[in-house]
N, C-alpha and C positions, 0 to 999 in steps of 0.2 A: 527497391528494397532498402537503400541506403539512406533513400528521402525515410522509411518508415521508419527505421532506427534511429535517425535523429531527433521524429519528433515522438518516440515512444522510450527511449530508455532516460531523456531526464523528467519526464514521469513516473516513470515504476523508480528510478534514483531516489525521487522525494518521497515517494512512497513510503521508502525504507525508515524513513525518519517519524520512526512510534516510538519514544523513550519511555512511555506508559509499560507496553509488551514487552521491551525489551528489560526494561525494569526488573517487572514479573518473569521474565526468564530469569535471569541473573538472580531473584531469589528463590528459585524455585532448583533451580542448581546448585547454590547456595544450601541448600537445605538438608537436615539427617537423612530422612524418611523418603528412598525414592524417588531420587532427585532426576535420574532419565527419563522414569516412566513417565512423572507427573509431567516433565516439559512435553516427552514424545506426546503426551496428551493433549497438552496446550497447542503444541506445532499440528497436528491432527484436527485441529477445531480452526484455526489459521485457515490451515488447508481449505476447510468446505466451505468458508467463505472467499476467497481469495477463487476458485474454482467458477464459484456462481456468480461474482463480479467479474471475472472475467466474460463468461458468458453470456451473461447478461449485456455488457459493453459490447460485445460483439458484434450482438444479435441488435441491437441498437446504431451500429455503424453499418450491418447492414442492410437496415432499413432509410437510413441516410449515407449513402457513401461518399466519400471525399475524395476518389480516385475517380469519379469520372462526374461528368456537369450538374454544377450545384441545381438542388429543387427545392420549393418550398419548404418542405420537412426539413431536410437538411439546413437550412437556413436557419428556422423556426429554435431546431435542435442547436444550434452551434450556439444561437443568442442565449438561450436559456442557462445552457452549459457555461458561457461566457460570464455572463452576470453572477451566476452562482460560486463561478471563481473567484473574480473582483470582489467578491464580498467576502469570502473564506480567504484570499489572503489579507484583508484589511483586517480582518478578526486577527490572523496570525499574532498583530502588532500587539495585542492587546491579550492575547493568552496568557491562562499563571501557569509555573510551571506545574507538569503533573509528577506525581506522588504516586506509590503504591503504598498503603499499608501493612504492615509487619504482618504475615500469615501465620495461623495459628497452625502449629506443628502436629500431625497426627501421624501413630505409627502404620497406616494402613496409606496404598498407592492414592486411591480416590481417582482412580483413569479417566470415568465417567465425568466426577464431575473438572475434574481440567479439563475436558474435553468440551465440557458446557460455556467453562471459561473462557477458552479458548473462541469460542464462538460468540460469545458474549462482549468480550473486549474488540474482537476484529470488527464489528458489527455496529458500535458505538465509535469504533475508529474514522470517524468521519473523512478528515483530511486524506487519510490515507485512501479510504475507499472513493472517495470523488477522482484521486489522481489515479490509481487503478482504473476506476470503471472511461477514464476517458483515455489511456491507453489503448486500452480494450476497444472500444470505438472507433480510435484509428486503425485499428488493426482489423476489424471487422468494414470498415467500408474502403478499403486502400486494394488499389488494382495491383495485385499479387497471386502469384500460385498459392494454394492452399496446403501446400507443405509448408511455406515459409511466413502463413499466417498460423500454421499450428504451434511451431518451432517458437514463433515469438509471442504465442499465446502462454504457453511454457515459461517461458522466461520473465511474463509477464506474472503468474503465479508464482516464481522464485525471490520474485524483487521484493511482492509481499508479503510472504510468509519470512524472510529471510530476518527480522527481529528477533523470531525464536529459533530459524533453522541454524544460523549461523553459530548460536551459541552453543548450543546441541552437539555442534558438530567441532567445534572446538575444544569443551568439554569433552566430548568421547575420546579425543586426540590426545590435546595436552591440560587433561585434568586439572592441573598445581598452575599451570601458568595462564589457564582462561580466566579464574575471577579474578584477578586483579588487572587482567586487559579490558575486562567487559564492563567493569566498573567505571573505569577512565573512559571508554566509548560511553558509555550511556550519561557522563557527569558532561561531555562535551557534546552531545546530542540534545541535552537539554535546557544548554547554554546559548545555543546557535540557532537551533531547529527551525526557530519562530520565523525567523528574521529568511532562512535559505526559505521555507515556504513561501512566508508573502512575497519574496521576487518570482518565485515559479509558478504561484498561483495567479500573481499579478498579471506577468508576460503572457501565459498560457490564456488567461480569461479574455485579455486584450487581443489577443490575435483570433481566438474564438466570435468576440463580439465582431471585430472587421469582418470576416471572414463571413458571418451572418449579414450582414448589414449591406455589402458589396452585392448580395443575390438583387437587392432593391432598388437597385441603381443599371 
C-alpha cells in the first residue's frame, strides 16, 4: 500500500498543475452573473472526465499488472507509456504560457454549457490526463485489497478535478479572501509548472521505459 502511494500521489500532485482550469475558475468566480453555478458546472464536467480516466487507467493496469510477474503486454504497455512521457516532458521545456480569454458576461447561469466546458478543457488537458490515466494504471494492476484500490481511485479523481474543486470551495468559505489567494496560486502555477512537469514526466517516463525494457533481458 505504501509502495502504491509513493508511486501514485506525485502523479495526481502534477496533475494538479492546469493553470489553463484553474484560470478559468478564478474567472469564472470572479464573475457577476453566477459565479458558483457556472464553476459547480465546470467542476461537474472535470468530474466525468477525471472519472473515466480513472477508469480507464484501471482497467488498463489490470490488464497489465505491475504487482505480480512482468508479461509481454505489460512490458509492451510500460514502453509505450514511457516514451510518451519522455516526449511530453521535453515538450514541457518548450510550452508558452497558457492564457484564458476574457469571457463574455451573460446574465443567465449557462450550467449546461460549463458543463460542456468543463468537459472540453479537462479532455484537451493532455499532460494532466497522461499523469492521471498512469496513476490510475498503477492502481489498477498493484496487488492490493480492493477497498484500498477504490479509496485511491478516489483520491485519484480529487487530485484532478482539484483546479476547480479547490477554488469552489474556498470561494464558498472565505469569499473576499479567495481571489486574491487564487490569483497568486495560478500567476506561480504558470511560472514554474513547466519546468515541475518535465522532471516528473521525465523521471516517470525513464523508469517506465526500464521497467519495459528489463522484461527482455
Amino acid at each position: 500500500m505504501i509502495s502504491l502511494l509513493a508511486k501514485v500521489v506525485p502523479l495526481d500532485l502534477a496533475a494538479t498543475l492546469s493553470p489553463g482550469i484553474l484560470a478559468l475558475a478564478v474567472i469564472l468566480l470572479g464573475g457577476k452573473h453566477y459565479p458558483r453555478v457556472r464553476t459547480a458546472a465546470l467542476f461537474f464536467g472535470t468530474l466525468l472526465v477525471a472519472v473515466g480516466i480513472a477508469l480507464a487507467g484501471y482497467s488498463l493496469g489490470e490488464a497489465a499488472p505491475t504487482g505480480i510477474k512482468q508479461n509481454l503486454t505489460s512490458a509492451i504497455i510500460d514502453l509505450v507509456f514511457g516514451i510518451i512521457f519522455v516526449a511530453f516532458g521535453i515538450k514541457q521545456l518548450y510550452a508558452k504560457e497558457r492564457k484564458i480569454s476574457s469571457l463574455q458576461e451573460r446574465p443567465k447561469s449557462q450550467f449546461f454549457k460549463w458543463l460542456a466546458v468543463g468537459v472540453l478543457v479537462s479532455v484537451t488537458n493532455f499532460d494532466a490526463l497522461f499523469l492521471s490515466l498512469a496513476a490510475a494504471k498503477e492502481v489498477g494492476g498493484a496487488d492490493v485489497s480492493s477497498a484500498s484500490k477504490f479509496i485511491i481511485l478516489v483520491v485519484n479523481i480529487l487530485f484532478l478535478t482539484s483546479p476547480v474543486l479547490l477554488p469552489l470551495v474556498m470561494y464558498l468559505i472565505f469569499p473576499e479572501f479567495a481571489g486574491r489567494v487564487l490569483t497568486k496560486i495560478n500567476h506561480y502555477v504558470l511560472k514554474y509548472s513547466k519546468y515541475i512537469l518535465f522532471i516528473l514526466f521525465l523521471i516517470f517516463g525513464l523508469l517506465l521505459v526500464t521497467r519495459g525494457i528489463e522484461y527482455f533481458y
